[in-house]
VEXZAKE-121914 format. One record per atom (N, C-alpha, C, O, CB): x, y, z. Coordinates in pm, whole numbers, plus 50000, padded with zeros to 5 digits. Each point is the difference from the previous one (the first is absolute). Last residue first. Glycine has a CB too. Example, Ala and Ser with C-alpha at 12.3 -4.5 7.8 and 13.67 -1.06 7.14 Angstrom:
2
512854977550708/500825011950006/499235010950073/500515011150017/500674982649768/499114949150208/499115011950000/500905012050000/501044999850066/497074988550059/
This chain:
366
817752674054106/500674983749967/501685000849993/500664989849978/497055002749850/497835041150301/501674999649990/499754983850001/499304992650069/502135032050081/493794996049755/500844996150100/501264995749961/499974991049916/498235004350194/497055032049862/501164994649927/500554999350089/499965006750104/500164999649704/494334996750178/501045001550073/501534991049912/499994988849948/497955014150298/496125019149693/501344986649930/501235009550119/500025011850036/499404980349571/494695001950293/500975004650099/501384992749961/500224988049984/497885015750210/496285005549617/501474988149975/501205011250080/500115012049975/499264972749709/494785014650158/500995003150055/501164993950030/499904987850008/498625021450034/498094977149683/499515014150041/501095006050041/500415009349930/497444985850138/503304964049619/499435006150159/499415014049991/500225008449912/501704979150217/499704985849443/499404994050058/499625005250172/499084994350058/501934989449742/501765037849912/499125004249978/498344989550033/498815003249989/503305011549854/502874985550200/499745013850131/498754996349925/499255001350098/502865022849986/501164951149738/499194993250064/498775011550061/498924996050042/503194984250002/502255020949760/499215000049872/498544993750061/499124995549927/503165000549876/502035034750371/498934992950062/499274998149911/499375009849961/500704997250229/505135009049829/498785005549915/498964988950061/500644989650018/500635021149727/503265015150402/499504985649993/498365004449971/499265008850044/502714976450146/503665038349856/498465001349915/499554984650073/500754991050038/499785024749661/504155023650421/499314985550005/498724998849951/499375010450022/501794985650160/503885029149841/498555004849972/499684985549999/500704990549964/499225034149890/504654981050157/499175005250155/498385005149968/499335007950067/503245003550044/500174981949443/500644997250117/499245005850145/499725011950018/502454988049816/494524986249765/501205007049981/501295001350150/499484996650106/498595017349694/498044958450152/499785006449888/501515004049902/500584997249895/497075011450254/501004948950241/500945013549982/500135008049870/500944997549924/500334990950232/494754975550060/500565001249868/501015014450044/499445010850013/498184976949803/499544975450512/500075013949960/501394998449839/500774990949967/498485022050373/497194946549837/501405001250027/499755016549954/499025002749932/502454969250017/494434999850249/500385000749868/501745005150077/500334999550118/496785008249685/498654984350453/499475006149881/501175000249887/499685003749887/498615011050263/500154956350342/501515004449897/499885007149853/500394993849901/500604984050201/495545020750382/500454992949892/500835006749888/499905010949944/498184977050115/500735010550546/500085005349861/499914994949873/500014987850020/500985021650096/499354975150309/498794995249974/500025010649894/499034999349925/499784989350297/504805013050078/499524989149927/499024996249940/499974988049972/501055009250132/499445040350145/500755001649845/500214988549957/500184999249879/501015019450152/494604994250271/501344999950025/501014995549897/499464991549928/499685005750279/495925034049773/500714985750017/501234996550034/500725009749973/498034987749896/498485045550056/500804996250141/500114983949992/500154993450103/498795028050063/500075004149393/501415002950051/499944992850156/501084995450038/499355030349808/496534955949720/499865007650152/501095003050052/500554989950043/497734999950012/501674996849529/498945005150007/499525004650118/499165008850018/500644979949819/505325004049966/498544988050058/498835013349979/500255011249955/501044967150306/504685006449590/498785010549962/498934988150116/500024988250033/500505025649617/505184998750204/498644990550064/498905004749999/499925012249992/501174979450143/504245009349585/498375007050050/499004989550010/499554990849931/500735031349940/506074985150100/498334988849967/498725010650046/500105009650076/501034960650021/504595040249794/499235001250048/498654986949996/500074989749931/501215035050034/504764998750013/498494981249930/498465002050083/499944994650111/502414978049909/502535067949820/499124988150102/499034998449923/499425003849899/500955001650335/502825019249567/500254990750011/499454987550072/500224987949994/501075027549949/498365037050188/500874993049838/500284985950044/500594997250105/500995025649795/495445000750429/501124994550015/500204999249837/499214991849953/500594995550305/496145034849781/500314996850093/501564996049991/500535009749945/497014986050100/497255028549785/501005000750014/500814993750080/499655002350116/499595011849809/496054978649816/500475006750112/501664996149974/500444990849930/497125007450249/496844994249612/501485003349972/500965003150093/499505010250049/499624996449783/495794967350001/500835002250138/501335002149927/500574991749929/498104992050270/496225007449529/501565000550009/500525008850147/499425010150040/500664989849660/495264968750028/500605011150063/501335003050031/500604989350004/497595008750059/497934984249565/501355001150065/500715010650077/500485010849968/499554977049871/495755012349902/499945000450126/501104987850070/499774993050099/497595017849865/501985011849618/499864988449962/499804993750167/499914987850014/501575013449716/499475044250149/498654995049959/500174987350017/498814996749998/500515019249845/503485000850537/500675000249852/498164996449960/499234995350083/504284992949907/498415029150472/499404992849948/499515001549821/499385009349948/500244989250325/505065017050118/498934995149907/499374989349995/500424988750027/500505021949878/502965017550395/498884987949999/498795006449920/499195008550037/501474979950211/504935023149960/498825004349919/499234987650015/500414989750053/500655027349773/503024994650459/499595011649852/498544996749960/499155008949998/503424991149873/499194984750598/499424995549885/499785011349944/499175008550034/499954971950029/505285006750251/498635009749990/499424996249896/500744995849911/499985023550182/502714953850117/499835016550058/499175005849984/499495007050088/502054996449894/500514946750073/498725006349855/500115013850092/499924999550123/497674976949760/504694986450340/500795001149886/499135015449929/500645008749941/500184959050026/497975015050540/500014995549832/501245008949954/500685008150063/496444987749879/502535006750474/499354988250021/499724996749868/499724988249976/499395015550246/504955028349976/498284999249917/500034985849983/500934992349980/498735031049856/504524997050526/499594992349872/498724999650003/499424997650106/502354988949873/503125033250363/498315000349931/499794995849881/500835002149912/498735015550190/503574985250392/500334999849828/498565003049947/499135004650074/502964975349905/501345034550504/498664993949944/500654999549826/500965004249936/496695008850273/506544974450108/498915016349934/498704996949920/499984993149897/502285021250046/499174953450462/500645003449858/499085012849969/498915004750029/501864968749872/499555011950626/499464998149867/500955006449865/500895008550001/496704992150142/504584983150336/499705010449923/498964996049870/500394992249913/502015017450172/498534950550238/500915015449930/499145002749956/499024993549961/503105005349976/497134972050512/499735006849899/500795004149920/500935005550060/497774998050044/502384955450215/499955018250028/499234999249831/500104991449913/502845021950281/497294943450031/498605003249989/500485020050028/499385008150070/498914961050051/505074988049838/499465007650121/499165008250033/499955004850113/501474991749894/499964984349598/499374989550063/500145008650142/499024997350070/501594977749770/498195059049763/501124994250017/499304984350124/498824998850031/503155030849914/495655000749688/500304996650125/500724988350045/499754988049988/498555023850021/500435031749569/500704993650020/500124994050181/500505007750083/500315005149668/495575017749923/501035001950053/500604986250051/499054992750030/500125030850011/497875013149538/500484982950054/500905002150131/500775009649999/499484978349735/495535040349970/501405000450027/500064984750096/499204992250050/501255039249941/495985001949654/500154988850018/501724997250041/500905000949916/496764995549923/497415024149932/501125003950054/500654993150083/499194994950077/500035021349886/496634987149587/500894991350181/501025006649979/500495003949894/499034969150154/496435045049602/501024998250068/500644993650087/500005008350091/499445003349845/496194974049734/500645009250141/501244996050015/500464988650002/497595013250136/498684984249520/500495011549934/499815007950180/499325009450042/499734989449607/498894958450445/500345001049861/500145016850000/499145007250052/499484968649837/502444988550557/499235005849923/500395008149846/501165001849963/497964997850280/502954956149953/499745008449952/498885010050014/499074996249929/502164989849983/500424968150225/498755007049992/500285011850000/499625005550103/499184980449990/505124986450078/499334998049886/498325007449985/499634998150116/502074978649890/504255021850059/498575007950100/498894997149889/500005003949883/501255020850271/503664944249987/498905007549905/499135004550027/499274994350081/501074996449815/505085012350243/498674993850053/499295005349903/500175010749943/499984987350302/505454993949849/499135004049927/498244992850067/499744989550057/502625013049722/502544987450343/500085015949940/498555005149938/499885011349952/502794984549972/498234962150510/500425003549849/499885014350002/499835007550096/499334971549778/497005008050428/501554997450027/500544995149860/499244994149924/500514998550344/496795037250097/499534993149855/501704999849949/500835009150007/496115002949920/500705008650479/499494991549956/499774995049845/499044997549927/500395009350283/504734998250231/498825006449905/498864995049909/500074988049973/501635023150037/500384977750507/500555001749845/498705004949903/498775000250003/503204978250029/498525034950525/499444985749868/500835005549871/500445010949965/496454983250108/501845033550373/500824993949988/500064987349907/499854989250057/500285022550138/497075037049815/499964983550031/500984995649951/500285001649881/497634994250117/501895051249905/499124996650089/499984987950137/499905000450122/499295009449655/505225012149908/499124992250002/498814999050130/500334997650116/501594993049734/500845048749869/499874990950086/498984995350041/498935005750019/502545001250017/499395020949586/500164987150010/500354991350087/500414988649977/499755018149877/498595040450068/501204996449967/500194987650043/500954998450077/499775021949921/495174991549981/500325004049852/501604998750028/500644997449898/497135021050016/500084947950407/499835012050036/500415001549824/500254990149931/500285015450391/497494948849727/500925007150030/499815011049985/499035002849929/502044983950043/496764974449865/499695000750107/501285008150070/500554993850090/497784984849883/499315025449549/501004995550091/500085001550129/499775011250045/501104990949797/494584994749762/501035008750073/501204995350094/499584992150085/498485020649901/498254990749517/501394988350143/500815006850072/501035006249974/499564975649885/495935043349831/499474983949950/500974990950145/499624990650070/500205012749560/500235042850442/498494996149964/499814985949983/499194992550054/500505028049833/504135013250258/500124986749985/498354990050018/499654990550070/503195015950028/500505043149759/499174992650021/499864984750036/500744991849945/498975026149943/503425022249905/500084995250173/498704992550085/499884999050122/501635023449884/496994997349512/501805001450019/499624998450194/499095003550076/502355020649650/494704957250031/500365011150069/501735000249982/500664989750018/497005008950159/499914964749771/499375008849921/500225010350004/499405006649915/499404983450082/503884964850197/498805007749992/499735008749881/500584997549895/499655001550332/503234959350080/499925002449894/498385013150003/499224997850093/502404973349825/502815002750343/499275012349985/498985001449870/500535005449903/501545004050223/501184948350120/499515006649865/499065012950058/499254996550091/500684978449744/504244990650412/499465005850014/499095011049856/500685008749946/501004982950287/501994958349834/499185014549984/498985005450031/499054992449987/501745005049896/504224969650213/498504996649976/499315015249919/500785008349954/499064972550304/505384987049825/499025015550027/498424992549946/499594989649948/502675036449966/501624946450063/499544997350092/498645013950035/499015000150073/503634983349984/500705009949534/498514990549987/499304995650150/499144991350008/501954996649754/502925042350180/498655007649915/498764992550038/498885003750038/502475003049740/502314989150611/499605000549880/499395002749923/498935003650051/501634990050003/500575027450440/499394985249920/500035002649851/499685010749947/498524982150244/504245037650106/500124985450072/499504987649844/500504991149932/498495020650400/500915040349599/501534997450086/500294983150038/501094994350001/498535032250137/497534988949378/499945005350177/501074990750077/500574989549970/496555016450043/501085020749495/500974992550096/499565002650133/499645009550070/502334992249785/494064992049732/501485010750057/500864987750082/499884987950017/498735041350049/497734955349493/500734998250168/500785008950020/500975000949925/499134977650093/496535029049576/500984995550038/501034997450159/500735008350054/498594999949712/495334992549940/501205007350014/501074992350037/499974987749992/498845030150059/495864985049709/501414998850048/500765009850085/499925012250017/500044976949794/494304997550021/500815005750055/501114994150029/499884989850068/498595020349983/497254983549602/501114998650061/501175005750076/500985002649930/498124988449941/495175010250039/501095009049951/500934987650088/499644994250102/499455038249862/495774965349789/501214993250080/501085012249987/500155007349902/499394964250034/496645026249779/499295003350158/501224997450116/499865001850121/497404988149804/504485008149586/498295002750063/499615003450094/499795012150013/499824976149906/505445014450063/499214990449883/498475001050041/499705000950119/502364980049842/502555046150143/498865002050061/499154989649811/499895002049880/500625030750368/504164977550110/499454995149877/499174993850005/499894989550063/501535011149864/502735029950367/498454994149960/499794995149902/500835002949913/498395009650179/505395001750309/499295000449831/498594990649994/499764990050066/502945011249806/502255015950464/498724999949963/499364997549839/500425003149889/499895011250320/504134989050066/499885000549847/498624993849937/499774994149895/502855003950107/499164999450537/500885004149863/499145003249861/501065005050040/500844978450059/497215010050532/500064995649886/500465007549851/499905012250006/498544976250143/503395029250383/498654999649912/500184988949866/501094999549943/498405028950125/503824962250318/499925008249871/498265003950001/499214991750046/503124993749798/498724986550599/500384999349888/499825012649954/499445008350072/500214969849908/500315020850563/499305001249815/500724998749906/500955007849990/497755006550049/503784968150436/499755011449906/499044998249868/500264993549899/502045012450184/500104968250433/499495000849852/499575016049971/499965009450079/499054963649927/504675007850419/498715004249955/499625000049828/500895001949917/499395012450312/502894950550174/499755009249849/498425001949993/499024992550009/503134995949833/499714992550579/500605010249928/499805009249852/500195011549959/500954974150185/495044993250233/501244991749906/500665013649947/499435010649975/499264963549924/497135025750417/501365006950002/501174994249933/501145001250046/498095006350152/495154995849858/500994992949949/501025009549974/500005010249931/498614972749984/497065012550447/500875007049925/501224990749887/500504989450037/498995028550192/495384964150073/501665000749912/500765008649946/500214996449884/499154989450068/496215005650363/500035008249856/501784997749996/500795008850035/496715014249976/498014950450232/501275002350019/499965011549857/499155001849913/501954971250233/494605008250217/500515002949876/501515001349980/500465000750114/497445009149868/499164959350385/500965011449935/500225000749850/500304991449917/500875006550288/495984964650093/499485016149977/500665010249992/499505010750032/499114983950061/503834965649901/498885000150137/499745013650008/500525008950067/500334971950086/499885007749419/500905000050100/500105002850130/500615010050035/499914991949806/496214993249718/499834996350109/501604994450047/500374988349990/496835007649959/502275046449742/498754982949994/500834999650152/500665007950069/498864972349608/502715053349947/499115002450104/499104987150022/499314996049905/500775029650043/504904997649821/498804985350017/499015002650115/500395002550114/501484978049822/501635052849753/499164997850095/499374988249972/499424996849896/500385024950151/504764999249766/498974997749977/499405002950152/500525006250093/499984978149686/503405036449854/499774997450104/498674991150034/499245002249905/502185017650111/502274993349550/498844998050089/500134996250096/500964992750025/498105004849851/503955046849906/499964982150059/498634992050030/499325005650086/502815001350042/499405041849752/500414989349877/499844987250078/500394989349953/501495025149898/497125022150419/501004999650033/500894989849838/501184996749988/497785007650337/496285014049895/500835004349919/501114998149987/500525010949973/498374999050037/497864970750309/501205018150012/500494998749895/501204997950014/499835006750214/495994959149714/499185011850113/500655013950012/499555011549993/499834969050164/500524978049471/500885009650019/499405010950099/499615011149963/501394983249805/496864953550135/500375015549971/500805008350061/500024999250123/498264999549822/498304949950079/501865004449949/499355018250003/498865004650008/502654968349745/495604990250531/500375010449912/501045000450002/500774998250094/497805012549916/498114948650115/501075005449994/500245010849918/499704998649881/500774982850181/495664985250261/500515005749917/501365010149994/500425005650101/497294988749876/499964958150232/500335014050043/499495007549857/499104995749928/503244999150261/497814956550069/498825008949952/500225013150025/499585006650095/498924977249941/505484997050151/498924993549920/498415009849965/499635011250036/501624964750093/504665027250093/499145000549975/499374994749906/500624996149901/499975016050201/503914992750198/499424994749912/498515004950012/499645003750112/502124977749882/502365050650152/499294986950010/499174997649893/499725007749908/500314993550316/504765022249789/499164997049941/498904991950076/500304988150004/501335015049824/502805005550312/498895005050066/498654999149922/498965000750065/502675013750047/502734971049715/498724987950086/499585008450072/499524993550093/501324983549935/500135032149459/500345005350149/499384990350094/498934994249987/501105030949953/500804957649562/499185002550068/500675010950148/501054995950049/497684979149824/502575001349683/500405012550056/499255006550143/500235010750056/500314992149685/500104953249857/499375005050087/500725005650086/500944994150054/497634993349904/501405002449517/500984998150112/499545007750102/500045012249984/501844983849883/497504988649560/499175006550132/500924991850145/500444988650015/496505013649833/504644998049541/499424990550173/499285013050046/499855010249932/502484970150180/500815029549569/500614984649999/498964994350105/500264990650075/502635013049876/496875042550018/499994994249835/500224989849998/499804995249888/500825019450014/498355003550518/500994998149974/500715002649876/501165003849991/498124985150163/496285025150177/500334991549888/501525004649939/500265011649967/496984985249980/500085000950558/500625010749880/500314987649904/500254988250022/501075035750122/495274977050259/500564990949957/500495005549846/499295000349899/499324982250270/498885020250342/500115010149908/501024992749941/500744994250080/498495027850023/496954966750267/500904994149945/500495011249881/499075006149947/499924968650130/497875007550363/500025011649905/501434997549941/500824994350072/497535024150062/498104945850126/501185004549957/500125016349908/499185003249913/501144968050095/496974989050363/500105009749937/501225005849975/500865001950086/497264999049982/500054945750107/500915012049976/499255013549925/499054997349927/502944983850051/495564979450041/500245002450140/500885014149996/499605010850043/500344961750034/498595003649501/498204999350074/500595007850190/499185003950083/499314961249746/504715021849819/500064988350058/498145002850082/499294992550067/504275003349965/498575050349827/500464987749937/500244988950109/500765000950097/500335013049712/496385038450063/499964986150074/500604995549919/499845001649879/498374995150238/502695053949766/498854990349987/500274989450118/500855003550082/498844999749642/503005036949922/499254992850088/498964987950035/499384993149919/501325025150068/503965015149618/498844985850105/499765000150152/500864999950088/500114982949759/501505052249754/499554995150131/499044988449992/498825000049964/501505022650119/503454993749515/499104990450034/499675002550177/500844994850074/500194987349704/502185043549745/500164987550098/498795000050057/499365008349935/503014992050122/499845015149484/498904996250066/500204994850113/500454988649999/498675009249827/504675028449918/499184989849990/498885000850103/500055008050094/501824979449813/501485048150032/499255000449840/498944988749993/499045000349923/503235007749945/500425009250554/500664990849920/499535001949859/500895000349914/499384984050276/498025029750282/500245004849901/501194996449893/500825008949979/498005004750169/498734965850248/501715004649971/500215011049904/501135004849989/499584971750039/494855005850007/500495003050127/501165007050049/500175009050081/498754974749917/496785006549653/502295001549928/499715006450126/499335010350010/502044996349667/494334964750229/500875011650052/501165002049993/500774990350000/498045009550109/496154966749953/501045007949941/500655008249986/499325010050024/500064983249943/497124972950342/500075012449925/501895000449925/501034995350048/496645019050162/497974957550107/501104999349936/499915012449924/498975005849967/501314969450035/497394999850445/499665011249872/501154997049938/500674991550058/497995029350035/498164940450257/501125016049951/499815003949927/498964998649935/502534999250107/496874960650060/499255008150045/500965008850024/500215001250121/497994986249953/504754971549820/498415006949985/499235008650129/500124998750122/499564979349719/505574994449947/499295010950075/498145000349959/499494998949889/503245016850100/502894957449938/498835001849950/498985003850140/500054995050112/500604987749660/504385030350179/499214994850040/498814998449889/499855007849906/501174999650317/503884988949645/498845014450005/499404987450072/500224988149979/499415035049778/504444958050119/499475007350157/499145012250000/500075009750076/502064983650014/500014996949451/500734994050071/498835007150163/499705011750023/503374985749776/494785005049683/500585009750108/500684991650100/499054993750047/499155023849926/499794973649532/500454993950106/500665010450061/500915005849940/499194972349975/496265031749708/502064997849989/499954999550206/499595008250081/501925016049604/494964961849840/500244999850120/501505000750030/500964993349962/496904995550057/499135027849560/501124987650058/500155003150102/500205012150015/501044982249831/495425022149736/500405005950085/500854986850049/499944989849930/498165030750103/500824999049497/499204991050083/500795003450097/500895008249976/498124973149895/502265036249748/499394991349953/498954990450086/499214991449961/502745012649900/501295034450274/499055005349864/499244988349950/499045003749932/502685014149980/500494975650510/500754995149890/499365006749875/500104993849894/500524983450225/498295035050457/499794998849878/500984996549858/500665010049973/497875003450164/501024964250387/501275015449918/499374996749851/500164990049930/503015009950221/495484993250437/499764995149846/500295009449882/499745011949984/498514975250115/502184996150430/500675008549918/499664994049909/500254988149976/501395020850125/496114980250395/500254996449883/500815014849913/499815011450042/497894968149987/500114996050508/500815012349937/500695000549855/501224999950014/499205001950221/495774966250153/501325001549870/500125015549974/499065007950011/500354968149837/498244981950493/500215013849967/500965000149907/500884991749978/498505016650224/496774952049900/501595003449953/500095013849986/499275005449918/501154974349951/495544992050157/500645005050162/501475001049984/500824996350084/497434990450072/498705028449362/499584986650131/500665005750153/499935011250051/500444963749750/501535052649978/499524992549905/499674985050068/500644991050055/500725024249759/499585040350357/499584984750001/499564997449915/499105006449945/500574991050219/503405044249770/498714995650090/499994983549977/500664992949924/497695032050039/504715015249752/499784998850126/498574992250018/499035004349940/502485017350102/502055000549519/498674993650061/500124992450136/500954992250005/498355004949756/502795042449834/500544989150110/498134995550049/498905005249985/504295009250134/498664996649352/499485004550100/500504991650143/500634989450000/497445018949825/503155022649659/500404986550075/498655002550112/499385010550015/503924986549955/497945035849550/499444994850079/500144982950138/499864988949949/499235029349823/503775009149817/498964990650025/499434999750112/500584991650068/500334997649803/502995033449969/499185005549936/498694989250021/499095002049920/502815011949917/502354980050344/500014994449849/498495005949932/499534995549897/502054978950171/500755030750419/499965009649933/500064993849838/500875004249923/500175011450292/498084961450225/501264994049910/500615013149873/501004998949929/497634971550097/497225027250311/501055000250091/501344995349866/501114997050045/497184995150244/496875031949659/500994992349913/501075005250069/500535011149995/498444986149771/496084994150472/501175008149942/500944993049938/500224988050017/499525026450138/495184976250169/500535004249836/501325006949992/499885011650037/497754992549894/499184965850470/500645013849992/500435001749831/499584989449953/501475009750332/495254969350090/500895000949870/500445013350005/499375008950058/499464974749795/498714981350485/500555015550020/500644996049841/500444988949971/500295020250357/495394962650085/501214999449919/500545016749901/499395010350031/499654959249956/497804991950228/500285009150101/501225005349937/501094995250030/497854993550180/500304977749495/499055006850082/500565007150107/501224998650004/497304985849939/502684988849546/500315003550146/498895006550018/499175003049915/503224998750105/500064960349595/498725012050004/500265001450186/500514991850077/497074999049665/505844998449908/499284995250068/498955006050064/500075012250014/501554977249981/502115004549587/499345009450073/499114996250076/499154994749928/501265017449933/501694963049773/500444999750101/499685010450141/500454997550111/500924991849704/497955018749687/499624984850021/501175002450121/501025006649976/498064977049751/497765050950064/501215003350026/500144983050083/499204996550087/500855037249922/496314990249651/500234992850095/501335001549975/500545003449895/497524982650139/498265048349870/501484994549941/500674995350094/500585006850085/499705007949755/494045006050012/501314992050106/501364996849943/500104996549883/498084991350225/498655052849732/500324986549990/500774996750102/500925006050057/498904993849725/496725042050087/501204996950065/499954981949974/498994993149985/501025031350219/498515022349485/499334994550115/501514991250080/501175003549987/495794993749872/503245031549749/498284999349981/499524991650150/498844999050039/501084997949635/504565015550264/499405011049975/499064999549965/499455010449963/501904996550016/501144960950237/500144998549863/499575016049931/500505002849890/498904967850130/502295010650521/499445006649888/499835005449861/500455011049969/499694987850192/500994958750269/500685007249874/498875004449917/499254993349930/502894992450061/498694985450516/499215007349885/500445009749905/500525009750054/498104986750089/502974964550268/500375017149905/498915000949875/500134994349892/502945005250136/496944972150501/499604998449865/500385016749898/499575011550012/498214967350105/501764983350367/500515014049974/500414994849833/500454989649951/500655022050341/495894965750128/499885000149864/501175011749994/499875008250091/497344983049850/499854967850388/500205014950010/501415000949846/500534989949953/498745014550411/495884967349814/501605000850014/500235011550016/499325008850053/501334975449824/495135002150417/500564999149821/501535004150008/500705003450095/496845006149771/499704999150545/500094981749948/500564998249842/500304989549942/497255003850213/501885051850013/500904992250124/500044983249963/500864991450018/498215027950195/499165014549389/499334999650149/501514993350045/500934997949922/495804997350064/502675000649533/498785002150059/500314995850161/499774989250054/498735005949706/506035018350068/499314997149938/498504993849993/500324990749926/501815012050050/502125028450237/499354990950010/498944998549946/499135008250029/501844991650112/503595026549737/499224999150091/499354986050031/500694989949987/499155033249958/503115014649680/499864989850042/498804999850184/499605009950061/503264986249752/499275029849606/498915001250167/500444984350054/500384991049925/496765026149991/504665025749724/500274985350024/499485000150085/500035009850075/501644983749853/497925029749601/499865000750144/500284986250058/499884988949948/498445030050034/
């Protein structure tokens, strides 16, 4: 996440800062030249279609307005110099394939110099950003801004609403070229390691933007046409609710927490930089284990106990065991490796069962 603002109160600094989620919590990841702002606006898109993430940034730094391009390098981020962007605060900024081109282009608002108001719409070139502005456009500040397709027409359109001497405006966009939903996504597929399933696929075609500019939309549930565990923010034929890219970018996402020995069902859809929907993919479905059914369970005289069950030829199993099942599965303990008897038959013998009263064991896909 990226935040910025003011730092203890009106007398303290002020700070913009990316935080990076590790999946146990969040870290800072300083970005050396980034300046911290206030009254101020961040937006997110991969204006370069390299599959990365970029961001724009707006507001006072100290009594300096600025308007910033920062182009993720997979390794860190770089400032990319815009020729005559104003620097702006107390606006909105937003993203958008205006032209419908395949690229990202950019509204800005806001104050510049603390006197002017500006609204500003600014297409991306591949070589640059190049201001397009209508001069009926007025300027505005402390607003807000919507992109979306109002008439249907493949084109965005927006709304800024703030302080234009108390007017709202709504923009039709009438550029010549209309867009079109990509493909449904390709050649689905799962893989399901413990409690983790991996989900793929493959980029469709679409008319403007590139593979590595699309985004996604996940369905995921319990139900055929369900969407219990994630739901998409789109109609079942895949038009889009909310104008935004999707939420989750590349071919693939990990669903992690499992529940144990359940079905998912599970479809993908493809969003283009002008925020159309495609078509979901033909649902798919995948078990949360590998193990289908337990044949059998003995307690032997020697009060070895034994767990048998059926599953994948060839899979790697482990067994956890506790004494109280509502603990949380970290707090299990690692009772041992399963033994493949015979092909798709599985054994694990407990030379321990006879130290507890009671003993609870759970297997798990490796």
């Amino acid at each position: 996440m990226l935040i910025t603002g003011l730092t203890n109160g009106p007398s303290g600094g002020s700070a913009s800062q990316l935080w990076r989620n590790t999946g146990t919590g969040f870290t800072n990841v300083p970005i050396p030249g980034l300046r911290g702002v206030y009254v101020s606006s961040v937006a997110c898109g991969d204006y370069d279609n390299d599959g990365l993430l970029d961001f724009l940034l707006e507001g006072l730094s100290g009594n300096t307005f600025i308007t910033e391009l920062w182009r993720n390098t997979g390794s860190g981020f770089t400032n990319v110099p815009i020729p005559d962007l104003p620097g702006v605060a107390d606006g909105s900024l937003a993203w958008g394939d205006f032209d419908n081109d395949g690229r990202l282009d950019f509204l800005i608002t806001g104050l510049t110099n603390g006197v002017t108001e500006v609204s500003q719409v600014w297409l991306n070139t591949a070589n640059g950003f190049t201001n397009v502005t209508d001069p009926a456009l007025l300027g505005s500040f402390d607003n807000s801004l919507g992109l979306g397709d109002f008439d249907n027409d493949g084109r965005l359109d927006f709304l800024i609403a703030g302080a234009i001497e108390g007017v709202s405006q709504l923009w039709r966009n009438v550029t010549p070229s209309s867009n079109s939903p990509s493909a449904a996504p390709a050649e689905l597929s799962s893989s399901v390691s413990g409690e983790t399933a991996t989900l793929t696929w493959e980029a469709p075609l679409d008319d403007h933007t590139p593979a590595a500019g699309l985004s996604y939309n996940l369905r995921v549930g319990t139900t055929p046409g369900g969407s219990e565990i994630l739901r998409a923010p789109a109609l079942s034929n895949g038009k889009l609710l909310v104008p935004q890219m999707g939420h989750v970018r590349g071919g693939s996402m990990v669903l992690p927490h499992l529940r144990p020995r359940q079905t998912y069902y599970w479809s993908v859809q493809a969003v283009d930089t002008s925020f159309a929907g495609s078509p979901f993919a033909p649902e798919q479905q995948f078990n949360s284990s590998q193990v289908q059914v337990v044949i059998s369970k003995t307690r032997y005289t020697n009060d070895v106990f034994e767990v048998g069950f059926s599953g994948t030829p060839g899979g790697h199993f482990t067994v956890l065991t506790t004494t109280n099942a509502s603990l949380p599965l970290n707090n299990w303990t690692h009772a041992g490796t399963v033994t493949e008897a015979s092909p798709g038959k599985f054994e694990f013998k407990d030379t321990e069962a006879s130290n507890h009263s009671q003993r609870v064991y759970r297997v798990r896909s490796e």
